[in-house]
Each structure stands twice: as structure tokens, then as C-alpha cells.
N, CA, C and O atoms as a Tinker XYZ file with bonds, in Angstrom:
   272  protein
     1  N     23.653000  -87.418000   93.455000    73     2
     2  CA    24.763000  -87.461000   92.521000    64     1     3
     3  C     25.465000  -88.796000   92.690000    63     2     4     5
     4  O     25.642000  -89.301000   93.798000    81     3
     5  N     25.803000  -89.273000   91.705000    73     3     6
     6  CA    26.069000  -90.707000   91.632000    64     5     7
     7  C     27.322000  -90.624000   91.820000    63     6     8     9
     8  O     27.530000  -91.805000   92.098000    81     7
     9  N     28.627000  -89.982000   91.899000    73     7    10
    10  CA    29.582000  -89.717000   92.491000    64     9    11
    11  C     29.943000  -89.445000   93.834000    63    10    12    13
    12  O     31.159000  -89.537000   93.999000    81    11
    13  N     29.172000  -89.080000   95.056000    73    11    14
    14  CA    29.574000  -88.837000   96.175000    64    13    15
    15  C     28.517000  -89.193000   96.915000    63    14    16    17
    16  O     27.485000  -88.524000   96.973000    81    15
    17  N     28.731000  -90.369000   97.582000    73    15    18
    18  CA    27.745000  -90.853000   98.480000    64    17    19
    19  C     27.268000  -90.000000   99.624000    63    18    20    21
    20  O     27.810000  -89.318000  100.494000    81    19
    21  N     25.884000  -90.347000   99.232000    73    19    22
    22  CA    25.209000  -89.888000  100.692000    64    21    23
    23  C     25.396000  -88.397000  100.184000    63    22    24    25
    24  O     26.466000  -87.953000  100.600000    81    23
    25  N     24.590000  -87.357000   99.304000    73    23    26
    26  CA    24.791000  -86.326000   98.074000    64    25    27
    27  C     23.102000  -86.089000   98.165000    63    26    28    29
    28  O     22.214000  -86.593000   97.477000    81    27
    29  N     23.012000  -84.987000   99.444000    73    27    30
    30  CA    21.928000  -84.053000   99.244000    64    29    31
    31  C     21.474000  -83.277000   98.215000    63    30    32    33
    32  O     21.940000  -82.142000   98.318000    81    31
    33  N     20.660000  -83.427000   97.130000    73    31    34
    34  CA    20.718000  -82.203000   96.215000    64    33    35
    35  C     20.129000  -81.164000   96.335000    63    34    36    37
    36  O     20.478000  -80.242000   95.599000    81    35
    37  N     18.920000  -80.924000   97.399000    73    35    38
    38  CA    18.965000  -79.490000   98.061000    64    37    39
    39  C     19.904000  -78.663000   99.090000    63    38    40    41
    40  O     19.991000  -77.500000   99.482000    81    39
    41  N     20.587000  -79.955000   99.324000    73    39    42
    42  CA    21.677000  -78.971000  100.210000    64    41    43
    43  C     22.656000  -79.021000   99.559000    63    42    44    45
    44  O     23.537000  -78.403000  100.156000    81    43
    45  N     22.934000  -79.340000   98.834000    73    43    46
    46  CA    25.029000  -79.583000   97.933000    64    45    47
    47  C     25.739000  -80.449000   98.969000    63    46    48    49
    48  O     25.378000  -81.438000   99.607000    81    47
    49  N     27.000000  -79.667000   98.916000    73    47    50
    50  CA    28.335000  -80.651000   99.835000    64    49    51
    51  C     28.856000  -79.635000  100.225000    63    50    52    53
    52  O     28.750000  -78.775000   99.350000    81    51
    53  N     29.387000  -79.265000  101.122000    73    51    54
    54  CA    30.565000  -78.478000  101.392000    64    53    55
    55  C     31.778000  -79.247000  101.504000    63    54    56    57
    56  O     32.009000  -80.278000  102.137000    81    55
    57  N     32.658000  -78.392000  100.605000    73    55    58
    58  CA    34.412000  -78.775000  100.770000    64    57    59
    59  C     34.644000  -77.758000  101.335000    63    58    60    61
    60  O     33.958000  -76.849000  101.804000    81    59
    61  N     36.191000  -78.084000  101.221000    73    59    62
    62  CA    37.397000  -77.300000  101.536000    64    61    63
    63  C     38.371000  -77.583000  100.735000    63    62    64    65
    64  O     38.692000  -78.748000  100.500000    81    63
    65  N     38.966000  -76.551000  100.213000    73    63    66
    66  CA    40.382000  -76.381000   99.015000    64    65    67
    67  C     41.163000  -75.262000   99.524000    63    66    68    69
    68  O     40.875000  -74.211000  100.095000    81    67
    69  N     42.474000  -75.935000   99.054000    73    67    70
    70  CA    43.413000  -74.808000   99.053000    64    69    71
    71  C     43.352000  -73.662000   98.091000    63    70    72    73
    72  O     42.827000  -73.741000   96.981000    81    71
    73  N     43.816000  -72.793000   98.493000    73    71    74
    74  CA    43.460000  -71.773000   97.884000    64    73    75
    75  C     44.310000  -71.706000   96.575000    63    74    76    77
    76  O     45.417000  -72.235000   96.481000    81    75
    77  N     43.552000  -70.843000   95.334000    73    75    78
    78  CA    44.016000  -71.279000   94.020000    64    77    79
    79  C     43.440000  -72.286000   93.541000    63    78    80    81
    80  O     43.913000  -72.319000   92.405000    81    79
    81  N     42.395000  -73.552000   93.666000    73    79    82
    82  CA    42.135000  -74.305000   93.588000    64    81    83
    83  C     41.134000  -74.508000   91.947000    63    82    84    85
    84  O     40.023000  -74.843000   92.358000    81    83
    85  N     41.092000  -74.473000   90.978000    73    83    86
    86  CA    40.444000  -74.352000   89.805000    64    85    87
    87  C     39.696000  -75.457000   89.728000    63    86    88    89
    88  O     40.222000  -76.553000   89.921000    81    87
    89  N     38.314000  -75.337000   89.426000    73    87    90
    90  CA    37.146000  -75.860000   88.528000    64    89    91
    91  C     37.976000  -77.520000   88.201000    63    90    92    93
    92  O     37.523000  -78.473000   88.835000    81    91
    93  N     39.006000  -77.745000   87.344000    73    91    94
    94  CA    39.578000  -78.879000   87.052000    64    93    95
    95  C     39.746000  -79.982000   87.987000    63    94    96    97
    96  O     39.414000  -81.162000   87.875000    81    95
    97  N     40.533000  -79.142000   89.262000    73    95    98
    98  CA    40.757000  -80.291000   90.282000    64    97    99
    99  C     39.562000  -80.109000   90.995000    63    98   100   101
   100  O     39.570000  -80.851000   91.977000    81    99
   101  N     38.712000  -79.552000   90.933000    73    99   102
   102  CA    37.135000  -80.498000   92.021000    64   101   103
   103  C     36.840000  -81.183000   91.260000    63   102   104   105
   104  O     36.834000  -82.292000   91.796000    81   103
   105  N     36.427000  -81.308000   89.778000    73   103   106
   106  CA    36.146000  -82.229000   88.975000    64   105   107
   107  C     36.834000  -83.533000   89.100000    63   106   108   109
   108  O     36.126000  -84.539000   89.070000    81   107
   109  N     38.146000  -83.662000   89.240000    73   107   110
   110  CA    39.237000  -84.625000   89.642000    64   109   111
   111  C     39.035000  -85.197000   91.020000    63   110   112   113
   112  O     38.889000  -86.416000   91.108000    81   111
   113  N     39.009000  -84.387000   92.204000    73   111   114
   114  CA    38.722000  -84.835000   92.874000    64   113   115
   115  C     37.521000  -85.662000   93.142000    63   114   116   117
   116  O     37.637000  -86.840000   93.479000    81   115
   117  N     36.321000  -85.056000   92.997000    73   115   118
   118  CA    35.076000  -85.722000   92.682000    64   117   119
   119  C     34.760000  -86.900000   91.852000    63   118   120   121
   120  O     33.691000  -87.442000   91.571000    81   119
   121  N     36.194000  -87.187000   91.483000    73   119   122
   122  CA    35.812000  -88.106000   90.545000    64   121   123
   123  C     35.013000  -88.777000   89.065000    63   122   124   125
   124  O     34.904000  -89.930000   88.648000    81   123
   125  N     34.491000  -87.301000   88.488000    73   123   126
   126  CA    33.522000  -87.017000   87.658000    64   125   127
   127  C     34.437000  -87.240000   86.248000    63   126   128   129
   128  O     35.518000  -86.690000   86.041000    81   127
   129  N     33.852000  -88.037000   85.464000    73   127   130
   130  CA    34.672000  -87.917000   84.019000    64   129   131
   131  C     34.532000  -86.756000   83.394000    63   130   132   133
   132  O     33.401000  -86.280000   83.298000    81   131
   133  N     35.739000  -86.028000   82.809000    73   131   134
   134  CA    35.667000  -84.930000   82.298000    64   133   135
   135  C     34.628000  -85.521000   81.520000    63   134   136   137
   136  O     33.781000  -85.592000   82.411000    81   135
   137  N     33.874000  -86.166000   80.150000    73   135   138
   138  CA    33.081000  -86.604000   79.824000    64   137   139
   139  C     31.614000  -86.899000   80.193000    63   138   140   141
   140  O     30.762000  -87.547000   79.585000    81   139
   141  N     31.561000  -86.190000   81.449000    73   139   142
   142  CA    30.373000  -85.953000   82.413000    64   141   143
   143  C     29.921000  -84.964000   82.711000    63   142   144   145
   144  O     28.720000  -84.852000   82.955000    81   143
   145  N     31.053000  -83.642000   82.794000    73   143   146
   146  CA    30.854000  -82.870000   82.418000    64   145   147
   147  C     30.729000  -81.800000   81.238000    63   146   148   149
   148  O     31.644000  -81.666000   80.426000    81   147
   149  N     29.122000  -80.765000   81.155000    73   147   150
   150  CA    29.180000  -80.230000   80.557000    64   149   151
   151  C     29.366000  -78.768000   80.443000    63   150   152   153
   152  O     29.604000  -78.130000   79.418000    81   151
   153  N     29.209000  -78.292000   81.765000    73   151   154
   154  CA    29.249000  -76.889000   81.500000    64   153   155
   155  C     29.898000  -77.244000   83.688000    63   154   156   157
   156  O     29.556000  -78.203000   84.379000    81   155
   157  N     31.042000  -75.797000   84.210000    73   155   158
   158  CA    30.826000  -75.328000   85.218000    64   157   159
   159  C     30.154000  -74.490000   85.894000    63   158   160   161
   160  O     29.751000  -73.990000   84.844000    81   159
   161  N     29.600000  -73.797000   86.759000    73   159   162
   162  CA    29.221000  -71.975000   86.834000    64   161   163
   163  C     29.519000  -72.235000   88.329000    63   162   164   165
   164  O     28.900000  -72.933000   89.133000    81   163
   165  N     30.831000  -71.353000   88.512000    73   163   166
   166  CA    30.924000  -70.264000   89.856000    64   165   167
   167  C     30.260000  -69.141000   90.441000    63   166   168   169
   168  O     30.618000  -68.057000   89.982000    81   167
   169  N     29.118000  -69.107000   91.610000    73   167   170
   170  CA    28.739000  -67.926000   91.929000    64   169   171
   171  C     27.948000  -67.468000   90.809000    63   170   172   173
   172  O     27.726000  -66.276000   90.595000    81   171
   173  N     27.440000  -68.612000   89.952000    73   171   174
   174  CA    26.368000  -68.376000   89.193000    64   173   175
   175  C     26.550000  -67.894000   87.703000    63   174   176   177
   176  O     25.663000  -67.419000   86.993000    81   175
   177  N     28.068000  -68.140000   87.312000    73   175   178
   178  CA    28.854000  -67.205000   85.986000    64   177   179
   179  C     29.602000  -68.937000   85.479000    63   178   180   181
   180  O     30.038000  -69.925000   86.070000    81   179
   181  N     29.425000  -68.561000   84.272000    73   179   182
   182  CA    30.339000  -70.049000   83.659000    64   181   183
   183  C     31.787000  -69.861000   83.667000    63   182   184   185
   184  O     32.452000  -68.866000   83.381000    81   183
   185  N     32.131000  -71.014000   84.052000    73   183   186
   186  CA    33.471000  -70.850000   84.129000    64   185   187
   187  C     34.044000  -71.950000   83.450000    63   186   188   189
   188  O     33.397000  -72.932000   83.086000    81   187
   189  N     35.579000  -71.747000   83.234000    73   187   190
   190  CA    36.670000  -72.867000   82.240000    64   189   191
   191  C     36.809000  -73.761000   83.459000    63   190   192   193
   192  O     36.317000  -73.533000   84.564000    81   191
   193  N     37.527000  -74.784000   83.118000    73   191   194
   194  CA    38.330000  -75.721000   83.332000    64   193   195
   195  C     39.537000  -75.087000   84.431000    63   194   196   197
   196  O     40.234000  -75.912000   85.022000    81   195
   197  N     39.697000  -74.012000   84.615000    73   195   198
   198  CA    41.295000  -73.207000   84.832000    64   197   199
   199  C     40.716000  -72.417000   85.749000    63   198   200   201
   200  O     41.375000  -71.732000   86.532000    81   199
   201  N     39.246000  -72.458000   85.719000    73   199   202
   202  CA    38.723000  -71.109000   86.299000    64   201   203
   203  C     38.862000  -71.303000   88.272000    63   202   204   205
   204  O     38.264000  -72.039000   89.056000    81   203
   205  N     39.649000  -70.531000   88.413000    73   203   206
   206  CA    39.783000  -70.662000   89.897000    64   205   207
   207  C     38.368000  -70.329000   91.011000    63   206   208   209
   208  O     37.636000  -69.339000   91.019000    81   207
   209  N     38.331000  -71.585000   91.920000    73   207   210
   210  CA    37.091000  -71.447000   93.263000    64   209   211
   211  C     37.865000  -70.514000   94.078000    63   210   212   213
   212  O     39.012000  -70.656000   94.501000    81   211
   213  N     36.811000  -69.235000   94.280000    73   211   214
   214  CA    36.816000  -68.213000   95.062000    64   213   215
   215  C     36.275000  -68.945000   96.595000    63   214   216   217
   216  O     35.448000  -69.856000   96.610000    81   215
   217  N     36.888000  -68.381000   97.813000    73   215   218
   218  CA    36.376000  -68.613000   98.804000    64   217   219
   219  C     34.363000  -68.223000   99.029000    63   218   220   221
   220  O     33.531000  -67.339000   98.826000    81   219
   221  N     34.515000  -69.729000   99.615000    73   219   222
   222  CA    32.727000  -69.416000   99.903000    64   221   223
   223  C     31.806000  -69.740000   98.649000    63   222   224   225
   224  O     30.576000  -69.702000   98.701000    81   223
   225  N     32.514000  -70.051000   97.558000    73   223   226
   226  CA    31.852000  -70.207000   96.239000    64   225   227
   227  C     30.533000  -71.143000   96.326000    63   226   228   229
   228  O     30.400000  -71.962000   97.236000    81   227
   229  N     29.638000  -70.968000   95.380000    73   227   230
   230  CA    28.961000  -71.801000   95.209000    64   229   231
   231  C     29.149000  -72.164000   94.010000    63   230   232   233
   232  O     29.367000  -71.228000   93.241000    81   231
   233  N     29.142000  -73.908000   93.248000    73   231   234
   234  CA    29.791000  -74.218000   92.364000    64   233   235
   235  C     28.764000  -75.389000   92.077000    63   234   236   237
   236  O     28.296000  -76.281000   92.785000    81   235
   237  N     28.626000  -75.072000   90.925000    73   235   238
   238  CA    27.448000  -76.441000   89.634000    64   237   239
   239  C     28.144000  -76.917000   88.852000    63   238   240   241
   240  O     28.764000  -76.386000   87.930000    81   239
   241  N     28.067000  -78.292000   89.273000    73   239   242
   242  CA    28.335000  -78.570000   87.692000    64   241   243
   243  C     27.158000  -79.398000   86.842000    63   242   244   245
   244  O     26.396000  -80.246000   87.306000    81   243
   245  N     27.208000  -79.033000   85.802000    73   243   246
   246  CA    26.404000  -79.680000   84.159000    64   245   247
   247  C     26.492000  -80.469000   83.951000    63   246   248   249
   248  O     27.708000  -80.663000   83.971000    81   247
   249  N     25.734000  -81.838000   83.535000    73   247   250
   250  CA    26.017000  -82.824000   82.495000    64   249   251
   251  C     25.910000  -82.108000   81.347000    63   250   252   253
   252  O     25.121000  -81.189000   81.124000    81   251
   253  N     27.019000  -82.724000   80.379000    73   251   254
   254  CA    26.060000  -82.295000   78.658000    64   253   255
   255  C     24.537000  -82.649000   78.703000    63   254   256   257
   256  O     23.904000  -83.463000   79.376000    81   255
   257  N     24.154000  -81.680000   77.676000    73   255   258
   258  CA    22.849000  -81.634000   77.574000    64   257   259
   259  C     22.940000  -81.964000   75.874000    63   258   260   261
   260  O     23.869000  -81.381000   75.314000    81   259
   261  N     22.141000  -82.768000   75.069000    73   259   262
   262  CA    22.190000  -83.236000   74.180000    64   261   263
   263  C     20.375000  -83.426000   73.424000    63   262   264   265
   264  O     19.363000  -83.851000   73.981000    81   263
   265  N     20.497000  -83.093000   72.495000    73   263   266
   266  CA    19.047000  -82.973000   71.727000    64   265   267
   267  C     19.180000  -81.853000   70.847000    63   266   268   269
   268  O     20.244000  -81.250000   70.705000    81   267
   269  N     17.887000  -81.505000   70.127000    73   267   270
   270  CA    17.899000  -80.223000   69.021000    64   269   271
   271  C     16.551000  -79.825000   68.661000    63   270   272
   272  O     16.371000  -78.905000   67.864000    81   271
């Protein structure tokens, strides 16, 4: 991932957030242009922008996907 150096993609990253922490601010934090992203999924379910990280989550994010 061209955002976080040194970004295993069979293993992910582990963070840590305070609790309450929504989909928006890892995106923020990570540094990812909302424009980079296209879709979230928590624990394997899509989620908003608002959608709060549950402890232990596992969390994807999407580029848009574009074609027809």
C-alpha cells in the first residue's frame, strides 16, 4: 500500500484506536484521499464513512473500481 511504509499485504497492519473510532478517521489517519477510496468493509460487512471500528476488527479498504 502506497500509503504506509513498509505495508505487508498478507499480513495487514495492526493499529490501535480509541474507542468510538469510525471508518472516517482511519482513512484520515492513513492518509488515504477520500478520493481513493471506494468502498469500506468491517468484519467483512460494508460500512459508511461514520461506521464505527469494533474492537479486534478486521478492516478493508477499496479503491474505486471503474469499467462496465
Amino acid at each position: 500500500m502506497k500509503y504506509i511504509a513498509d505495508y505487508d499485504h498478507e499480513k495487514g497492519i495492526e493499529l490501535e484506536f480509541p474507542d468510538n473510532t469510525d471508518a472516517a478517521a482511519l482513512i484520515n489517519y492513513l492518509g488515504i484521499p477520500k478520493s481513493s477510496v471506494g468502498m469500506v468493509s468491517v468484519n467483512g460487512h460494508q460500512v459508511k464513512s461514520d461506521g464505527i471500528l469494533p474492537d479486534n476488527a478486521i478492516v478493508k479498504v477499496f479503491q474505486p473500481i471503474f469499467g462496465g
